[in-house]
NUVO-737344 format. One record per residue (C-alpha): residue number from 1; residue in three letters; x, y, z. Coordinates in steps of 0.02 Angstrom, whole numbers. Layout:
BEGIN
NUM:Ala:X:Y:Z $
...
END
This chain:
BEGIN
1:Unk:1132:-2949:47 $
2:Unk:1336:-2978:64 $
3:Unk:1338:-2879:223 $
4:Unk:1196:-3003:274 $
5:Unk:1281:-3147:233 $
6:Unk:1445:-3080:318 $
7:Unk:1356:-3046:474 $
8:Unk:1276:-3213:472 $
9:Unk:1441:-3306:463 $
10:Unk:1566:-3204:540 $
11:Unk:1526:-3290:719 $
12:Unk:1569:-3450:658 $
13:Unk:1738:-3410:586 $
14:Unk:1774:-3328:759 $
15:Unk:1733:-3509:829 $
16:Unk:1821:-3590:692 $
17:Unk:1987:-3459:735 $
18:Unk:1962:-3507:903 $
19:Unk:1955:-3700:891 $
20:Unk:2116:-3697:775 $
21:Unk:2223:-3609:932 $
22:Unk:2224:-3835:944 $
23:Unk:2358:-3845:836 $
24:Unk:2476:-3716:905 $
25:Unk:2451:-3752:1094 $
26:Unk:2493:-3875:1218 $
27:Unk:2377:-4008:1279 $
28:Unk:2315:-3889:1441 $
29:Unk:2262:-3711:1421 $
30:Unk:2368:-3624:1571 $
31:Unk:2219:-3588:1712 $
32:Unk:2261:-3391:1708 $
33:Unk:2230:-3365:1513 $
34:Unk:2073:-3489:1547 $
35:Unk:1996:-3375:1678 $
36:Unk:2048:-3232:1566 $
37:Unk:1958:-3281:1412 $
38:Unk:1796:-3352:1493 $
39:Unk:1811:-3165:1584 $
40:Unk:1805:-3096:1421 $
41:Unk:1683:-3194:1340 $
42:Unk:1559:-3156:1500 $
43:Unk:1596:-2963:1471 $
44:Unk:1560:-2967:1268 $
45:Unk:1413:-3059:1324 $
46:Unk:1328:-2955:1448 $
47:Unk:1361:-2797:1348 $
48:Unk:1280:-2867:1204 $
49:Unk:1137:-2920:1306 $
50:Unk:1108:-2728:1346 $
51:Unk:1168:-2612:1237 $
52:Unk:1111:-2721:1069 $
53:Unk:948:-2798:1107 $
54:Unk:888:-2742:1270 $
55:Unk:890:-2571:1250 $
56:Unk:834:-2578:1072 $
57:Unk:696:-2687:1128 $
58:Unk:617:-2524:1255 $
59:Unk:650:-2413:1124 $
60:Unk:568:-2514:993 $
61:Unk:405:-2531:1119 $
62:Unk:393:-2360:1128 $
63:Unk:472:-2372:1297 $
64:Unk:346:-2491:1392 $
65:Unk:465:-2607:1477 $
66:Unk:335:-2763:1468 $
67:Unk:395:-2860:1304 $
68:Unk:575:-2827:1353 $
69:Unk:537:-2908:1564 $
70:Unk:438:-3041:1464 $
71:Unk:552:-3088:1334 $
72:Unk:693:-3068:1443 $
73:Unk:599:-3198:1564 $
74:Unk:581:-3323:1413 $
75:Unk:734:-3307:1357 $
76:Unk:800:-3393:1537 $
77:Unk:657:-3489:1544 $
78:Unk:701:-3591:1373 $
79:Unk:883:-3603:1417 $
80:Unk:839:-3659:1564 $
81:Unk:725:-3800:1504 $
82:Unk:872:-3831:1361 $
83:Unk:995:-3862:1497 $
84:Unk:897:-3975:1592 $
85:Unk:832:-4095:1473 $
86:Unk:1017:-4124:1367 $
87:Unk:1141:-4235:1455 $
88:Unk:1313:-4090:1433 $
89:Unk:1467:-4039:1526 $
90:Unk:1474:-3876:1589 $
91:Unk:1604:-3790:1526 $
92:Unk:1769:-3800:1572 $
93:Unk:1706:-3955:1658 $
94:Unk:1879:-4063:1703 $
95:Unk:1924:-4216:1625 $
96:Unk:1867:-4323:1794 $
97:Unk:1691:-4266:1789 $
98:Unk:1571:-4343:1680 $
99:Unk:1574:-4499:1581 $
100:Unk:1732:-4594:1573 $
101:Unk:1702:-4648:1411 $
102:Unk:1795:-4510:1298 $
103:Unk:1649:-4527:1153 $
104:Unk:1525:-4482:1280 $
105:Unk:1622:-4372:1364 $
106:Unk:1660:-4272:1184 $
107:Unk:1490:-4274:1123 $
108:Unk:1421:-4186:1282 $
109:Unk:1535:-4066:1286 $
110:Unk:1489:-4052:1098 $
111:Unk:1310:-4013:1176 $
112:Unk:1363:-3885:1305 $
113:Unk:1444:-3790:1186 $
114:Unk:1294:-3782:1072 $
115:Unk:1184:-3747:1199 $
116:Unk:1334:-3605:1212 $
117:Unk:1307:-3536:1055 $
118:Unk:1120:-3571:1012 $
119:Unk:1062:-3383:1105 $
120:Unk:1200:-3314:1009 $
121:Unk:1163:-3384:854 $
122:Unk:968:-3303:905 $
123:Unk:1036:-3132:930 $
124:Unk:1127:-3119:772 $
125:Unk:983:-3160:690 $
126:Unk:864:-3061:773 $
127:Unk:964:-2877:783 $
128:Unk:962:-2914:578 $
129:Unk:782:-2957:565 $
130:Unk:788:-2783:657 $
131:Unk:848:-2686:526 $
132:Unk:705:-2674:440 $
133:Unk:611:-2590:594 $
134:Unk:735:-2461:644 $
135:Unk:901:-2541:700 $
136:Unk:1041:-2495:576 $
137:Unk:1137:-2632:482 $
138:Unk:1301:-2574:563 $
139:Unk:1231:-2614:730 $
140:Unk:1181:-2795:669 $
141:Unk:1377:-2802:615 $
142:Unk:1428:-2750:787 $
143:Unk:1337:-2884:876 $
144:Unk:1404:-2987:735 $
145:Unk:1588:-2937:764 $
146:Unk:1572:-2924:958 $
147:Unk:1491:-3135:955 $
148:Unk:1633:-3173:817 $
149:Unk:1772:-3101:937 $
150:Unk:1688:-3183:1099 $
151:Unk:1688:-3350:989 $
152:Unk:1894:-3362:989 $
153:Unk:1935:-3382:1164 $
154:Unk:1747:-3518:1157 $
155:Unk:1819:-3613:1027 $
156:Unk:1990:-3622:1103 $
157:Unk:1925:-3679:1279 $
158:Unk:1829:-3815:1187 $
159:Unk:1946:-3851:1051 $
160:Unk:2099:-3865:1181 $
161:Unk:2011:-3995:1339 $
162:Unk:1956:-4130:1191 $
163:Unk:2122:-4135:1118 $
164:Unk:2155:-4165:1306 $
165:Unk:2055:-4292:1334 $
166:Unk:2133:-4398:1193 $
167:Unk:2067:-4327:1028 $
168:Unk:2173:-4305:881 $
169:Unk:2208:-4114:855 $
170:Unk:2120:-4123:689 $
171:Unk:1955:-4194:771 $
172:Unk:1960:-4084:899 $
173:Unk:1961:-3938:788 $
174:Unk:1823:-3999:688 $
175:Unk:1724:-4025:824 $
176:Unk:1763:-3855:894 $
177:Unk:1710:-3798:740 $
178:Unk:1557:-3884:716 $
179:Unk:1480:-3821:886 $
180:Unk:1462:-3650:807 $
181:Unk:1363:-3711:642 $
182:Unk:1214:-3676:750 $
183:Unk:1239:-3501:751 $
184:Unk:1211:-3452:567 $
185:Unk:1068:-3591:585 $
186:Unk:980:-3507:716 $
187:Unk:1039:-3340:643 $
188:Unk:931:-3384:448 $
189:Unk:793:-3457:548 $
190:Unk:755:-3292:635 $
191:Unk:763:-3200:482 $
192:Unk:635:-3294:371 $
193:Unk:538:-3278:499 $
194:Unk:577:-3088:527 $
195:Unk:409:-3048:411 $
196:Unk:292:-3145:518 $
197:Unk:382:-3089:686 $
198:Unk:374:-2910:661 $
199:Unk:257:-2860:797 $
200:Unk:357:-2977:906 $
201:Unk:518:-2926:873 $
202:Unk:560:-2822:1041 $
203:Unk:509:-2979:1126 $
204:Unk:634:-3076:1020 $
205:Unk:752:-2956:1072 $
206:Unk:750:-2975:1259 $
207:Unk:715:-3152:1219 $
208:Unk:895:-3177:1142 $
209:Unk:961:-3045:1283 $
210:Unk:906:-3174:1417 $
211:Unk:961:-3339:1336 $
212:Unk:1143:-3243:1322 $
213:Unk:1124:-3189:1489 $
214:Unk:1097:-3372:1571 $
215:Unk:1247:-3432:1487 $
216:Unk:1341:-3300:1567 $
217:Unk:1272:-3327:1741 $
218:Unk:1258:-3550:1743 $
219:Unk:1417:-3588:1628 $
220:Unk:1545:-3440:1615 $
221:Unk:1525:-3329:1792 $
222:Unk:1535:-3505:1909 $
223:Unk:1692:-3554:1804 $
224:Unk:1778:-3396:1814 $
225:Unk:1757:-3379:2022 $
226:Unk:1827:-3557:2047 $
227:Unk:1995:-3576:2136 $
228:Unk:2148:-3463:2095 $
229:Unk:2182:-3304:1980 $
230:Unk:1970:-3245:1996 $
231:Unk:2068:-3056:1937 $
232:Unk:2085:-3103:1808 $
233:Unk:1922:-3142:1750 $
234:Unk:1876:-2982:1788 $
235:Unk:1998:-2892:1714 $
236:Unk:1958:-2995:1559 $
237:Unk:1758:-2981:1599 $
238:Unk:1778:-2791:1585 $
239:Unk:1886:-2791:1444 $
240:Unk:1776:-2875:1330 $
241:Unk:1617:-2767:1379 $
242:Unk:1720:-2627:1370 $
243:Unk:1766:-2687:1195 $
244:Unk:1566:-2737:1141 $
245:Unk:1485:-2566:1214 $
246:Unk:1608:-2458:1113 $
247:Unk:1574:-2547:940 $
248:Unk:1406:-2562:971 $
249:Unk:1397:-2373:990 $
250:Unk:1548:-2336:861 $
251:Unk:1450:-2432:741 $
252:Unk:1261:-2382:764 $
END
């Protein structure tokens, strides 16, 4: 039950970690750490997507590939849907686009960011639902770990822009902060609901695997191939999945 509760929480306090880098920092984050972090955010991302819930997802069906193309289809399909409906800035939006009000402006990029972290709030959840139908609790941790580390650079790149915009550094953490409460929400939602979801779990699986993925592909990849230093972001991208694949097979 504490390694439950660990796992549950552990993204946030990456977010929290993150959002904090506020008080230590100037007002801009330089553009070539920027493109580095959202690199390595994308790469933790992706390699989460595949080694933690897509595979386990064909394994766990026996190796039909149907609930994993399904779920994987919903997955983007409900982020997509999310996305259009809320009012957000994308992130790493500048401080010209958008409203020009800076309340407005804050709490949609309040929304983008929990948009952000909603799939990976999902995919905690879910790959600990899982361990009670065949996917080890040290895997769950690694997923855990690899969302809590992704979460730093997140909460920095949100943290950093509000104080920006004119937010004190205090509200700007705590609104940092507060964008990744949604993870251990979405996180205890899946798991009471882990009993009645059993037969559906692989498609929860590739469900979370495809919400991840469209963050990676509408919000981080576009940001990280605009204007100068686009290394970078690769470098960092294959850092981080680098960094997820070999905990996620360290720790199965």
């Amino acid at each position: 039950m504490s390694a439950l509760i660990l796992g549950i929480f552990i993204p946030l306090l990456g977010t929290m970690l993150g959002s904090a880098f506020v008080f230590f920092m100037k007002k801009d984050i330089p553009d070539r750490l920027q493109k580095t972090l959202l690199g390595f955010a994308s790469g933790v991302m992706v390699a989460a997507s595949f080694w933690s819930l897509l595979i386990p997802s064909i394994e766990m069906s026996g190796d039909r590939i149907l609930p994993a193309a399904v779920g994987f289809l919903l997955g983007i399909a409900f982020l997509l849907l999310i996305d259009e409906i809320t009012p957000h800035l994308h992130l790493g939006a500048s401080n010209s686009e958008g409203p020009r009000t800076k309340l407005s402006r804050t709490a949609m990029l309040a929304l983008a960011v929990t948009i952000h972290n909603l799939p990976e709030g999902m995919a905690v959840g879910v790959v600990f639902a899982g361990s009670d139908y065949g996917l080890t609790l040290s895997a769950a941790l690694a997923v855990s770990i690899g969302i809590a580390i992704q979460n730093i650079p997140e909460g920095a790149i949100i943290s950093m822009p509000l104080f920006a915009a004119g937010n004190s550094r205090w509200r700007s953490f705590l609104i940092g902060s507060l964008s990744g409460v949604v993870e251990p929400i979405g996180a205890l939602l899946i798991i009471l609901m882990a009993s009645a979801l059993g037969v559906a779990l692989p498609y929860l699986l590739a469900f979370a695997a495809g919400a991840m993925m469209y963050v990676v592909v509408e919000e981080l990849i576009p940001e990280t191939a605009q204007g100068t230093h686009t290394n970078l972001s690769t470098i960092g991208f294959s850092i981080g999945f680098v960094l997820m694949m070999v905990m996620d097979v360290v720790l199965s």
